[in-house]
C-alpha atoms as a printed R data frame, in Angstrom:
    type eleno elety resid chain resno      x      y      z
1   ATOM     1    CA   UNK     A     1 63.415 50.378 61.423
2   ATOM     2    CA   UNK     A     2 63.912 46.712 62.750
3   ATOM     3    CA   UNK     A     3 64.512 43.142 60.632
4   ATOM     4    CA   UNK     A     4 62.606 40.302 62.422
5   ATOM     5    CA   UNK     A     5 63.499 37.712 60.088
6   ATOM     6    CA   UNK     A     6 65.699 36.921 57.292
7   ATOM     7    CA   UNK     A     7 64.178 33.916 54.351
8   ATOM     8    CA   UNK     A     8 67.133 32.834 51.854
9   ATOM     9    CA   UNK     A     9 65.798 30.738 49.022
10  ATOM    10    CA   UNK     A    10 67.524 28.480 46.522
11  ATOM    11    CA   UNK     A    11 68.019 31.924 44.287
12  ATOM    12    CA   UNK     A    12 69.985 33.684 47.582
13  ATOM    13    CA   UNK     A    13 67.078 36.086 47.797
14  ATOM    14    CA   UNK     A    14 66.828 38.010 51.146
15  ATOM    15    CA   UNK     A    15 63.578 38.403 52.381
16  ATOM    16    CA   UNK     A    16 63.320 41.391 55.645
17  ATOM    17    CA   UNK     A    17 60.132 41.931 57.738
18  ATOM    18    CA   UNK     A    18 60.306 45.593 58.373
19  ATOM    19    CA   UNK     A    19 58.585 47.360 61.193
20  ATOM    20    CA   UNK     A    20 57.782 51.140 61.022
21  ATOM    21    CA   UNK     A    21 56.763 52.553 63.824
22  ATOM    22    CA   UNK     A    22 54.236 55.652 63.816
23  ATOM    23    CA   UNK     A    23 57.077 58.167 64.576
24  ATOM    24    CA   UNK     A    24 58.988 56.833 61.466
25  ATOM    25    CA   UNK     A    25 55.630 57.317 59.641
26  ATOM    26    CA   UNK     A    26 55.579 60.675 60.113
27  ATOM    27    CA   UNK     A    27 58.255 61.394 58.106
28  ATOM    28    CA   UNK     A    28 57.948 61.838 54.492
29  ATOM    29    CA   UNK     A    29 61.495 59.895 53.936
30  ATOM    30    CA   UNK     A    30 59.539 56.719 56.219
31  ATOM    31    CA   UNK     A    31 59.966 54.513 52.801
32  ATOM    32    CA   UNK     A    32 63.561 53.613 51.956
33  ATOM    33    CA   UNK     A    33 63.169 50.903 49.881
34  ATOM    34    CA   UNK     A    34 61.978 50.144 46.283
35  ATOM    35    CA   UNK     A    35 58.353 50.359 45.495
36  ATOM    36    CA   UNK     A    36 58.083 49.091 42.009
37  ATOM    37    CA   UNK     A    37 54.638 47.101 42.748
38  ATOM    38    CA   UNK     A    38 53.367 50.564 44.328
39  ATOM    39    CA   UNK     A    39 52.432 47.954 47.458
40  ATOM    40    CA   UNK     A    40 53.641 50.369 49.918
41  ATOM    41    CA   UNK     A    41 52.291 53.388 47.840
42  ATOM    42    CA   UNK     A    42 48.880 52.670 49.422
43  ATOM    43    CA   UNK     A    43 50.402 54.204 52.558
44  ATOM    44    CA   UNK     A    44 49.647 57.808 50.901
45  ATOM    45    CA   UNK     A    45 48.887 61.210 52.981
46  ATOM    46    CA   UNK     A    46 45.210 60.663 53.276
47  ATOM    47    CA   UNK     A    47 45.896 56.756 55.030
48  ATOM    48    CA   UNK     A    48 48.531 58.924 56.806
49  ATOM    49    CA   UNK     A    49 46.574 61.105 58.002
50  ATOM    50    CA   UNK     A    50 43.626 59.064 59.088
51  ATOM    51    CA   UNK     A    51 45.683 56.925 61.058
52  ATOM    52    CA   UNK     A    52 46.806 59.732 62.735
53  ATOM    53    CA   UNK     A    53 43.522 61.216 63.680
54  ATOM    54    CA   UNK     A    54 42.573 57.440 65.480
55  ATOM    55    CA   UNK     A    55 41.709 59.005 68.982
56  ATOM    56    CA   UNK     A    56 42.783 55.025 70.064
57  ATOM    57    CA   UNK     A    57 46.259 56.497 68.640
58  ATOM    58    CA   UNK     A    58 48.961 57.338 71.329
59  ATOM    59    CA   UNK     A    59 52.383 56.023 71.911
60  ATOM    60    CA   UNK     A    60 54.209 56.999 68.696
61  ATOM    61    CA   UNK     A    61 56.771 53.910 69.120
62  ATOM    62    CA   UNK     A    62 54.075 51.466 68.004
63  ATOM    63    CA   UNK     A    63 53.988 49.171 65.103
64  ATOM    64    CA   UNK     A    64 51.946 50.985 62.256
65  ATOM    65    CA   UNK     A    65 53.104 49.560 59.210
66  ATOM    66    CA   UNK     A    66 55.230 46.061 57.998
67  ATOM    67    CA   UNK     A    67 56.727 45.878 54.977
68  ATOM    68    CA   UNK     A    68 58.135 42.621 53.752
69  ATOM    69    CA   UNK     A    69 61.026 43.495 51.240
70  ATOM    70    CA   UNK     A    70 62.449 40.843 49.029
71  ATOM    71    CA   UNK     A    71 66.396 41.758 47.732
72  ATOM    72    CA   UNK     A    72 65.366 45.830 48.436
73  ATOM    73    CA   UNK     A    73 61.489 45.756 46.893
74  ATOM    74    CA   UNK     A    74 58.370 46.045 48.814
75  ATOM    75    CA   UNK     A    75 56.684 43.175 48.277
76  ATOM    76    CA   UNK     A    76 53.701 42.597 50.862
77  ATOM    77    CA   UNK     A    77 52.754 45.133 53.275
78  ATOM    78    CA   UNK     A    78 49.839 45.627 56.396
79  ATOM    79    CA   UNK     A    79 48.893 48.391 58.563
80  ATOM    80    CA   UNK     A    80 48.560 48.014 62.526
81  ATOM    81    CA   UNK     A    81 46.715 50.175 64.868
82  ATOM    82    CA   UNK     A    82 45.596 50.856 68.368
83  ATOM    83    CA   UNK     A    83 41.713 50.324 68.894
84  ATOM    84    CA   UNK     A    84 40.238 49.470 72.311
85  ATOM    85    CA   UNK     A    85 37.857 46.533 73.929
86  ATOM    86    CA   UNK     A    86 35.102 47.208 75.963
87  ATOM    87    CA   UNK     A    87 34.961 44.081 78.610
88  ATOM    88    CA   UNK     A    88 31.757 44.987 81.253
89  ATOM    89    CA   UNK     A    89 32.690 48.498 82.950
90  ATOM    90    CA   UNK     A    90 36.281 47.869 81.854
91  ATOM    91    CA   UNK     A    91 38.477 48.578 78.481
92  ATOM    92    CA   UNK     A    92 41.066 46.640 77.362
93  ATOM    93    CA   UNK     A    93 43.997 48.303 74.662
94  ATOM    94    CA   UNK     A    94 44.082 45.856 71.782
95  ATOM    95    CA   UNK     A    95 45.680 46.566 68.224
96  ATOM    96    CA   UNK     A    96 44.500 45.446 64.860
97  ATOM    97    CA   UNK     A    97 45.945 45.187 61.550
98  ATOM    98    CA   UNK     A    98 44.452 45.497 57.919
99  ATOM    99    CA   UNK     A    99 45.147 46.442 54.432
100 ATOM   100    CA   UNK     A   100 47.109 43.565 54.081
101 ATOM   101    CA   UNK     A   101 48.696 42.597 50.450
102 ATOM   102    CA   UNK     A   102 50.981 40.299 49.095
103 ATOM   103    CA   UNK     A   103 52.247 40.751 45.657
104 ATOM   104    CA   UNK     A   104 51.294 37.769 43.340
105 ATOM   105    CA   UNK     A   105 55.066 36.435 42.901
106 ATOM   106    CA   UNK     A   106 55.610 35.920 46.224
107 ATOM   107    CA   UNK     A   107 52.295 34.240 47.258
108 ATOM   108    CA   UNK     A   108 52.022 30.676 48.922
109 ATOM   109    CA   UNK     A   109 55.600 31.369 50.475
110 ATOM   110    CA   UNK     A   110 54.339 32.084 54.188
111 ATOM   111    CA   UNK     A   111 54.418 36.208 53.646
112 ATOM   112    CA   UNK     A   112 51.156 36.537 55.057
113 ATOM   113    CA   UNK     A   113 51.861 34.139 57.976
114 ATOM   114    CA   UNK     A   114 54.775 36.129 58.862
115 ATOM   115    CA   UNK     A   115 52.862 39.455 58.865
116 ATOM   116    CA   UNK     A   116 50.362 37.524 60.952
117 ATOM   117    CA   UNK     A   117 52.733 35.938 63.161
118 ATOM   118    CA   UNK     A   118 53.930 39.147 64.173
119 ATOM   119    CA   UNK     A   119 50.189 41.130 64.965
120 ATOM   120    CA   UNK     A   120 49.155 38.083 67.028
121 ATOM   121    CA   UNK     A   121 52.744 37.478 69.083
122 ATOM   122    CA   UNK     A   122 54.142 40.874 69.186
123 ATOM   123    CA   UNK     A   123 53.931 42.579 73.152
124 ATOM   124    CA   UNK     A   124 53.037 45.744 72.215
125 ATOM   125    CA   UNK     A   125 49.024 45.301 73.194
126 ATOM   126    CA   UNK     A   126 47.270 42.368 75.783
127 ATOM   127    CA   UNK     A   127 44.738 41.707 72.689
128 ATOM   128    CA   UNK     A   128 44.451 41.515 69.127
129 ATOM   129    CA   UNK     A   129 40.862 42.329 67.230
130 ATOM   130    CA   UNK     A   130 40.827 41.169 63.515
131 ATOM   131    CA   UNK     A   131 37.847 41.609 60.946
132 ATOM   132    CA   UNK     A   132 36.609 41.318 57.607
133 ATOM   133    CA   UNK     A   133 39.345 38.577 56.379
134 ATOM   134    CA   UNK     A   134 40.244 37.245 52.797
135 ATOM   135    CA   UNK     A   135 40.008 33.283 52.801
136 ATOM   136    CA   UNK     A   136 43.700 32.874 52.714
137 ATOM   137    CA   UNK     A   137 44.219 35.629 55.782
138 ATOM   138    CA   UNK     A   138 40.911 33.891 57.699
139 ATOM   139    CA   UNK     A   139 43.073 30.473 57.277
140 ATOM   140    CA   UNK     A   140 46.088 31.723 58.083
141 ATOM   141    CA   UNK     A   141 44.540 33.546 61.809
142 ATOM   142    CA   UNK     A   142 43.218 30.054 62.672
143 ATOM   143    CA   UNK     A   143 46.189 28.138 62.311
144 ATOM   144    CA   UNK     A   144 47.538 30.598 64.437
145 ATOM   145    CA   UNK     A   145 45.504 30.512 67.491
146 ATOM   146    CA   UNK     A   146 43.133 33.082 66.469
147 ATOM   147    CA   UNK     A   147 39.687 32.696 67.456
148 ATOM   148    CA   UNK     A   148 36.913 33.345 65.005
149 ATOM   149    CA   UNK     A   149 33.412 34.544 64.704
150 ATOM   150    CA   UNK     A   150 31.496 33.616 61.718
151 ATOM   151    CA   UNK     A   151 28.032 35.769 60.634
152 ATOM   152    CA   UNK     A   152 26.047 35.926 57.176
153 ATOM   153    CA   UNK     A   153 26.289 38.948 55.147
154 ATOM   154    CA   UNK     A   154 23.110 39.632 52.882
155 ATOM   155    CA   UNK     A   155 22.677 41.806 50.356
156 ATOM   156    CA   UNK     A   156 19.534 43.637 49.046
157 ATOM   157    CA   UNK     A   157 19.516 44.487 45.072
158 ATOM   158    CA   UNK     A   158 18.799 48.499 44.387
159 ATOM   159    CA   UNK     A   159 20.178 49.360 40.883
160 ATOM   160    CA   UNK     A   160 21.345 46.461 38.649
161 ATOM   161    CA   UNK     A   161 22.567 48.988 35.759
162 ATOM   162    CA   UNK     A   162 26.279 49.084 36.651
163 ATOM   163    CA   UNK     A   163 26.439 45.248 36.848
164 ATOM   164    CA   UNK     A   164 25.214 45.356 33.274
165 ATOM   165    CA   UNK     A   165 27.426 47.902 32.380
166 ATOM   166    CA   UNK     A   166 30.667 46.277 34.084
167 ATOM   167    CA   UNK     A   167 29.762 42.731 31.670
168 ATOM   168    CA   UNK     A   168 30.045 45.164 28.841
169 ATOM   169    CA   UNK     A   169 26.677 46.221 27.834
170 ATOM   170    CA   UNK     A   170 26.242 49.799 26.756
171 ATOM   171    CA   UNK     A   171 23.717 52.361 25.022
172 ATOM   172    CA   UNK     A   172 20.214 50.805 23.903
173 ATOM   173    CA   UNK     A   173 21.250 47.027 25.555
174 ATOM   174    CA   UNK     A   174 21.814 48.872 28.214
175 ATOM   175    CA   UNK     A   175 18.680 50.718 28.721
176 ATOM   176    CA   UNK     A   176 16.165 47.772 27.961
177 ATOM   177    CA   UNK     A   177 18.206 45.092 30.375
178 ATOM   178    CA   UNK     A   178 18.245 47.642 33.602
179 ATOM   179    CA   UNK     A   179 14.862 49.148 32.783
180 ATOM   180    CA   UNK     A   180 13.635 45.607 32.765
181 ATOM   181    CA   UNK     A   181 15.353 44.713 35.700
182 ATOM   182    CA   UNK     A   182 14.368 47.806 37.403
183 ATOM   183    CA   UNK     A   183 10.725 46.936 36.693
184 ATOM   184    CA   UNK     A   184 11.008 43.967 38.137
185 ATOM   185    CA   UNK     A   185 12.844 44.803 41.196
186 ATOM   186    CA   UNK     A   186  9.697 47.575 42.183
187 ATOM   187    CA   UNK     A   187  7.268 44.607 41.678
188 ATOM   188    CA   UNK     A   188  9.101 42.596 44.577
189 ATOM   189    CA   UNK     A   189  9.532 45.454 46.708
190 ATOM   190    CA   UNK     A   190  6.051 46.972 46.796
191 ATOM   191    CA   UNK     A   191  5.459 45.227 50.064
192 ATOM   192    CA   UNK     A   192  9.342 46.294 51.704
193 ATOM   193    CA   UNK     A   193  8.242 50.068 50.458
194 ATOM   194    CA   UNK     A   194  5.138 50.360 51.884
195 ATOM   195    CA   UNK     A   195  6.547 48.504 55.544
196 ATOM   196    CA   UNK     A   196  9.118 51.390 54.827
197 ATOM   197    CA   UNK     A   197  6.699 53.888 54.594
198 ATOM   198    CA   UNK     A   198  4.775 52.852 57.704
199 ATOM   199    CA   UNK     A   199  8.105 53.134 59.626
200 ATOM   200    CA   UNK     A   200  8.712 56.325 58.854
201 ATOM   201    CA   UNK     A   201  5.253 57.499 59.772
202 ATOM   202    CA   UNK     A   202  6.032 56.472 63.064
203 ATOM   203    CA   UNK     A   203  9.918 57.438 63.158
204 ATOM   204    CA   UNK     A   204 11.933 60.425 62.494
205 ATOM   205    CA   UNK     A   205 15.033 59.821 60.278
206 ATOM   206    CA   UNK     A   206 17.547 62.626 60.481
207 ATOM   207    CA   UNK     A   207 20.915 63.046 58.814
208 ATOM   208    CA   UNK     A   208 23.479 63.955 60.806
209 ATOM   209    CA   UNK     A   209 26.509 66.730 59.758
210 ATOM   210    CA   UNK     A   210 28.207 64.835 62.604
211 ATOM   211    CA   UNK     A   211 27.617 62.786 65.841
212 ATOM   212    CA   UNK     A   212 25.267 63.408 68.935
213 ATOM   213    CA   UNK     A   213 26.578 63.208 71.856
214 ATOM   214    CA   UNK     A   214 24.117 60.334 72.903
215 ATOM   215    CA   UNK     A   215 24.978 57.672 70.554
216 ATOM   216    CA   UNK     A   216 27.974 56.774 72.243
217 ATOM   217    CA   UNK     A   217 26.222 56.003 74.935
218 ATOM   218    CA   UNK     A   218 24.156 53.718 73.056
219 ATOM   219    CA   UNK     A   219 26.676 51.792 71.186
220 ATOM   220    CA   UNK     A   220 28.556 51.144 74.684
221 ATOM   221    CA   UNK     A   221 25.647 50.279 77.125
222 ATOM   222    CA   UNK     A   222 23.872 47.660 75.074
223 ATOM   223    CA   UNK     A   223 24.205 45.060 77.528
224 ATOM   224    CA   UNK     A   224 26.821 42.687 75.668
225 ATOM   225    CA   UNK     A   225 30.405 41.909 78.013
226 ATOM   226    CA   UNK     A   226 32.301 42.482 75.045
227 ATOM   227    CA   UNK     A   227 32.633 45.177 72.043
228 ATOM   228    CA   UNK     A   228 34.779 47.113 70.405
229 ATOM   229    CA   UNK     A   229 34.930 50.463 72.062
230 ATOM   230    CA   UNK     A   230 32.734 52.440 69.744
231 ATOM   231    CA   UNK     A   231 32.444 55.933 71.607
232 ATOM   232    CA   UNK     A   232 31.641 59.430 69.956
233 ATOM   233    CA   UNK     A   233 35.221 59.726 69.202
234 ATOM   234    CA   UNK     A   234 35.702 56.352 67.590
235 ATOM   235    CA   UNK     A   235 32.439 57.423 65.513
236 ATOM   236    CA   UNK     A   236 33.582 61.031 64.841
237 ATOM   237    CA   UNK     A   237 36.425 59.485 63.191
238 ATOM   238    CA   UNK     A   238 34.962 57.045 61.393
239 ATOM   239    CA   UNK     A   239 32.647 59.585 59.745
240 ATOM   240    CA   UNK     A   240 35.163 62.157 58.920
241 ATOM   241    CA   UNK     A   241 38.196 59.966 57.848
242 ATOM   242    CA   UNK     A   242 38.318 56.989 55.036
243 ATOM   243    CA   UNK     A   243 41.491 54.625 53.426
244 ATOM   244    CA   UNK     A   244 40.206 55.432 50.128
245 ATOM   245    CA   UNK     A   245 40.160 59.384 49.417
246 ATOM   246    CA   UNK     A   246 37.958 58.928 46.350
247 ATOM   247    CA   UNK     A   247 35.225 61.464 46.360
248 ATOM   248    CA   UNK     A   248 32.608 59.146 45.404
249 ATOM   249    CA   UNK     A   249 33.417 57.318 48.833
250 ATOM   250    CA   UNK     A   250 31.790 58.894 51.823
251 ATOM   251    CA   UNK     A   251 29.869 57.860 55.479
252 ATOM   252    CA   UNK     A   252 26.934 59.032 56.910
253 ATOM   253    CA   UNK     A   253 25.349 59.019 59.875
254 ATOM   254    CA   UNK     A   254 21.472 59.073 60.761
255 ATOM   255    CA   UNK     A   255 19.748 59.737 64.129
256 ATOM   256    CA   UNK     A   256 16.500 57.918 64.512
257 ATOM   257    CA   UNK     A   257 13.899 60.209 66.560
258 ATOM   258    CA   UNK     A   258 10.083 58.829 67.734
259 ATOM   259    CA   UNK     A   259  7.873 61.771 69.398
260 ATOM   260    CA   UNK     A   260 11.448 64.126 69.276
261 ATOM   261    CA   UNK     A   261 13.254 61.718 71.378
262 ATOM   262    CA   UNK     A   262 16.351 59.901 69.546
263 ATOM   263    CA   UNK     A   263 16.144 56.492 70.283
264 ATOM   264    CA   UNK     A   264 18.567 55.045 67.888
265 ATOM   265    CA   UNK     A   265 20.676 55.300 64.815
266 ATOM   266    CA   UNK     A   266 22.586 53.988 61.946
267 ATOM   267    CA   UNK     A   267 25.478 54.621 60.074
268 ATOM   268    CA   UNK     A   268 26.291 54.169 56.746
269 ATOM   269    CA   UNK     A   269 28.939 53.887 54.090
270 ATOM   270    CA   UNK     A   270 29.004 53.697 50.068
271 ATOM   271    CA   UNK     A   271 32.131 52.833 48.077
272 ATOM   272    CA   UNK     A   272 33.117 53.110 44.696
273 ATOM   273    CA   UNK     A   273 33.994 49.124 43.476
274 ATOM   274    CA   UNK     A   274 36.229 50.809 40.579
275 ATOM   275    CA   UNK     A   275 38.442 47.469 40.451
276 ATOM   276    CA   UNK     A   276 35.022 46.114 39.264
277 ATOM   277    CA   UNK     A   277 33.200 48.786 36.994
278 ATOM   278    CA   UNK     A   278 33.820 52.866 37.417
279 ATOM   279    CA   UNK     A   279 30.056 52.911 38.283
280 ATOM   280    CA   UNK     A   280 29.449 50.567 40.412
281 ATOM   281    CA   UNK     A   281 28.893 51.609 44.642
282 ATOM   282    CA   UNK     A   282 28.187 49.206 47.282
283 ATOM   283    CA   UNK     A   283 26.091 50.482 50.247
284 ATOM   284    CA   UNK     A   284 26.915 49.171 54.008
285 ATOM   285    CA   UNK     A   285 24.945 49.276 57.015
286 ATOM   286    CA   UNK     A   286 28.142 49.639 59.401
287 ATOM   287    CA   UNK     A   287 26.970 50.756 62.660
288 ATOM   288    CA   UNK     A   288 23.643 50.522 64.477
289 ATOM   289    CA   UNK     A   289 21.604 50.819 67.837
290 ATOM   290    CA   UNK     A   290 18.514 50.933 69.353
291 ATOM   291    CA   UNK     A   291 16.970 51.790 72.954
292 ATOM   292    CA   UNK     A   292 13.214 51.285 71.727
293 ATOM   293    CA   UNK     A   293 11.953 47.709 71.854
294 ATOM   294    CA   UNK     A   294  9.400 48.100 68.724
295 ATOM   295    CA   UNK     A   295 12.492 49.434 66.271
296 ATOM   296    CA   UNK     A   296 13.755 46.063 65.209
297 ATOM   297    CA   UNK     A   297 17.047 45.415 63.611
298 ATOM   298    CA   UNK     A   298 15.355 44.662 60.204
299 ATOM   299    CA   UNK     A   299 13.675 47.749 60.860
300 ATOM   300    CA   UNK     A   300 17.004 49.746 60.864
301 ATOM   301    CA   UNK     A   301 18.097 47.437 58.101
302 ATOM   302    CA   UNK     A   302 14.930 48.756 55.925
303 ATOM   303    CA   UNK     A   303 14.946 52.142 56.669
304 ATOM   304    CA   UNK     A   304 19.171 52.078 55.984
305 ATOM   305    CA   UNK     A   305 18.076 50.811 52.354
306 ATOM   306    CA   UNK     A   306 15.894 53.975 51.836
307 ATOM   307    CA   UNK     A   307 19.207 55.825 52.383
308 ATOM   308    CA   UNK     A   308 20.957 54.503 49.494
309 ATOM   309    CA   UNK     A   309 20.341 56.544 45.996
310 ATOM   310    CA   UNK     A   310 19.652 54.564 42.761
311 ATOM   311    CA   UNK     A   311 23.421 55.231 41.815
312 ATOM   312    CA   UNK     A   312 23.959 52.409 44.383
313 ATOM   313    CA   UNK     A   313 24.367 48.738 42.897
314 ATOM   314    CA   UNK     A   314 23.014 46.879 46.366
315 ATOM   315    CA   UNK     A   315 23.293 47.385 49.861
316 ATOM   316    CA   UNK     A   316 24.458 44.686 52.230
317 ATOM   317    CA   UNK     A   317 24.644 44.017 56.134
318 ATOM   318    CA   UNK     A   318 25.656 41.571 58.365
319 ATOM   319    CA   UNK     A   319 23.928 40.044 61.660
320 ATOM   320    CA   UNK     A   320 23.993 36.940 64.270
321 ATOM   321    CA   UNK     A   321 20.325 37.248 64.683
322 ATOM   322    CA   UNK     A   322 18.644 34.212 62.946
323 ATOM   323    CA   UNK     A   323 15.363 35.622 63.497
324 ATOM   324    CA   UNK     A   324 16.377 38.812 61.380
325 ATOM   325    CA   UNK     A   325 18.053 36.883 58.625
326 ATOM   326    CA   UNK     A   326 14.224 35.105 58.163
327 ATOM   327    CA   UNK     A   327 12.845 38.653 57.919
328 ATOM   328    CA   UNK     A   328 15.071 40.197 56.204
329 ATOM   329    CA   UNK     A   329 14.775 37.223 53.256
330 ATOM   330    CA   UNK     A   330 11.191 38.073 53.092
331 ATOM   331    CA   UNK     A   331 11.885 41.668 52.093
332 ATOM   332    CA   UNK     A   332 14.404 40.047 49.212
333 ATOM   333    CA   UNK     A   333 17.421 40.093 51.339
334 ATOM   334    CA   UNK     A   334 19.688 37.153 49.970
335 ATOM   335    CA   UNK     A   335 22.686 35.860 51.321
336 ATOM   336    CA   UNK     A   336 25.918 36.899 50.199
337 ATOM   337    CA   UNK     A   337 28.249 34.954 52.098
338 ATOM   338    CA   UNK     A   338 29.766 35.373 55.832
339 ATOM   339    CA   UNK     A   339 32.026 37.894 57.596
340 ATOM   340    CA   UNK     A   340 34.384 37.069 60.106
341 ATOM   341    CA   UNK     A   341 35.568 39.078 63.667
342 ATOM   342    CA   UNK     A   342 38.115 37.180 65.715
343 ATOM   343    CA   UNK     A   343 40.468 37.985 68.704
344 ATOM   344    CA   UNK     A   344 43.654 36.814 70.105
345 ATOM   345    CA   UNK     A   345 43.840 36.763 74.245
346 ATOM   346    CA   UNK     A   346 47.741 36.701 74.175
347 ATOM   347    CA   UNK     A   347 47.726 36.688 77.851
348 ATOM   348    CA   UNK     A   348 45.045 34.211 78.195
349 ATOM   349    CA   UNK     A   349 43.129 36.403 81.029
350 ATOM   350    CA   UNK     A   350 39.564 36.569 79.479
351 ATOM   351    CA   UNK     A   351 38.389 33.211 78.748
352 ATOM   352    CA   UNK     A   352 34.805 33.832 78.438
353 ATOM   353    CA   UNK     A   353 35.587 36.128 75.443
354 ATOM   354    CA   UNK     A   354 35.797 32.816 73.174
355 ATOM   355    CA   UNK     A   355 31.722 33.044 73.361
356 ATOM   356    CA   UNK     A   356 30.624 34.844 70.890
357 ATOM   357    CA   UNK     A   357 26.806 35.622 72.376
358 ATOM   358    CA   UNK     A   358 29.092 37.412 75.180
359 ATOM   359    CA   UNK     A   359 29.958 40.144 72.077
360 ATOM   360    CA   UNK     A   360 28.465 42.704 69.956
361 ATOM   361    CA   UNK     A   361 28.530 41.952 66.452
362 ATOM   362    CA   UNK     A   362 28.068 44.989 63.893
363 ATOM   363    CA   UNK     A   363 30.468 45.079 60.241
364 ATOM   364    CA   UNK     A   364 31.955 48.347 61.544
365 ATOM   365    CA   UNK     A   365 34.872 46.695 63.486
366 ATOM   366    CA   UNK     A   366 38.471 47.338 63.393
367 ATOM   367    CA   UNK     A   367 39.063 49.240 60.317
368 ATOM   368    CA   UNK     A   368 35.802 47.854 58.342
369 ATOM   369    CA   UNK     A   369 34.345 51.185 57.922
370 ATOM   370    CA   UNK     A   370 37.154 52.900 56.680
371 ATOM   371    CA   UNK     A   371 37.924 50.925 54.039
């Protein structure tokens, strides 16, 4: 366990960076100091155990979790891990961090610059791959040399009942406002249903128990320079292993077959939001490809949506494509904000990677799916 820095403040307070490496996480005695925010307590045998099933995961002396500890408590913590680059026939190792948190009392002190600091100047990998940022992280990566890619995330409405239910409303109230609502929300989708329908006159969508062996192959030979390396084994474990553990959390994965030939597929996730309301789940369009010119990206966008049960509040996606942001608003898509995916060349050998048309932009990146 290693100090990178010491921070004394006018109250003598000793602030540690700690560093433990995947061989100390392995032991059940990894956490020596006081968890009284339960901060490090998110580190529990299922995040354990995912991590350790990464098939990017395999030199146990690397960084997989920093702790910052203030006078002997935990208070700010983020998880690092291996993941790989594909750059043309090439891959590149790169690590990536997530899960970051900062307890409250010691915000807008520079804790999350120092855990960033260290993920973006540390030698252990050539690159660093970052995604799906708070505002304050997204700031601090920038100041620190981090570049960024910026895409809209849009959302599509599919049950509005838990968002009632989370403002309080309950019983009769309850009833008439998302039976209303729900009325309303089949008028504007008669036209998205019936494209929906015509798609899957002419496509096959089958769920998966697990992953083909040929959508690897897709999600690697798209024809962008840059991606992460999302093989079969990076999707196995995506679809088997989450952060969460809840059992209302899961991933699927679909195969997309025309005339019993798969030529594409998507992958899913739903999450419980119990921070906001115990029943309300978000739907996410994670992964996606396609080898057959006529089967759009709104198309796999639409036919995702049919995936997601009415126990679902909305689904949302992301994309670069301006073209299927139009489309997607005429089937009631709105926008919901941006995502971000950014890198850090540390050895300054790929400088065409700073372009972000040269990469493959989906919302499962780094540990996006997972969470």
């Amino acid at each position: 366990m290693l100090h990178f820095f010491k921070h004394h403040d006018l109250t003598m307070s000793v602030v540690i960076l700690k560093k433990i490496s995947y061989g100390q996480l392995e032991e059940d005695s990894w956490l020596t100091d006081d968890d009284k925010y339960g901060i490090a307590s998110f580190v529990d045998a299922n995040v354990r155990q995912t991590f350790f099933q990464n098939p990017n995961y395999t030199d146990a002396s690397k960084t997989a979790v920093l702790l910052i500890v203030n006078d002997g408590i935990v208070v700010g913590r983020s998880l690092l891990y291996g993941t790989k680059v594909k750059r043309g026939d090439d891959v590149v190792d790169a690590q990536s961090f997530g899960s970051i948190e900062v307890h409250e009392s010691q915000r807008g002190k520079g804790m999350g610059t120092k855990i960033a600091n260290y993920s973006l100047e540390n030698d252990e990998y050539p690159l660093f791959l970052c995604s799906l940022l708070s505002d304050a992280c997204d700031s601090i990566m920038k100041k620190n040399d981090c570049t960024l890619f910026y895409f809209p995330e849009m959302i599509k409405l599919i049950n509005v009942e838990s968002a009632f239910a989370c403002r309080g409303l309950k019983g009769l109230p309850l009833k008439i406002c998302s039976g209303l609502s729900d009325v309303f929300l089949g008028i504007l989708n008669v036209p998205t249903k019936a494209r929906i329908k015509r798609l899957k006159k002419k496509y096959c969508l089958k769920k998966e128990d697990g992953i083909p062996d040929w959508a690897g192959d897709m999600c690697t030979n798209d024809g962008h320079k840059y991606a992460e390396l999302h093989d079969n084994a990076w999707l196995k474990w995506n679809l088997k292993y989450n952060l969460t553990g809840k059992p209302q959390d899961k991933q699927s994965f679909y195969s997309i077959y025309k005339r019993d030939k798969p030529i594409g597929f998507l992958f899913t996730k739903e999450r419980l939001r119990d921070d906001v309301s115990s029943e309300m789940i978000i739907g996410t369009l994670c992964e996606w490809a396609s080898v057959d010119e006529e089967l759009t990206e709104t198309d796999i966008n639409l036919l995702a949506y049919s995936t997601f049960g009415k126990k679902c509040y909305y689904m949302r996606t992301v994309t670069n494509s301006t073209r299927t942001c139009s489309e997607l608003r005429e089937c009631w898509f709105t926008n919901h904000g941006k995502m971000q995916m950014g890198f850090k060349d540390k050895l300054g050998q790929y400088p065409d990677m700073a372009n972000m048309a040269n990469w493959r932009i989906r919302f499962g990146c780094c540990n996006s799916i997972l969470f």
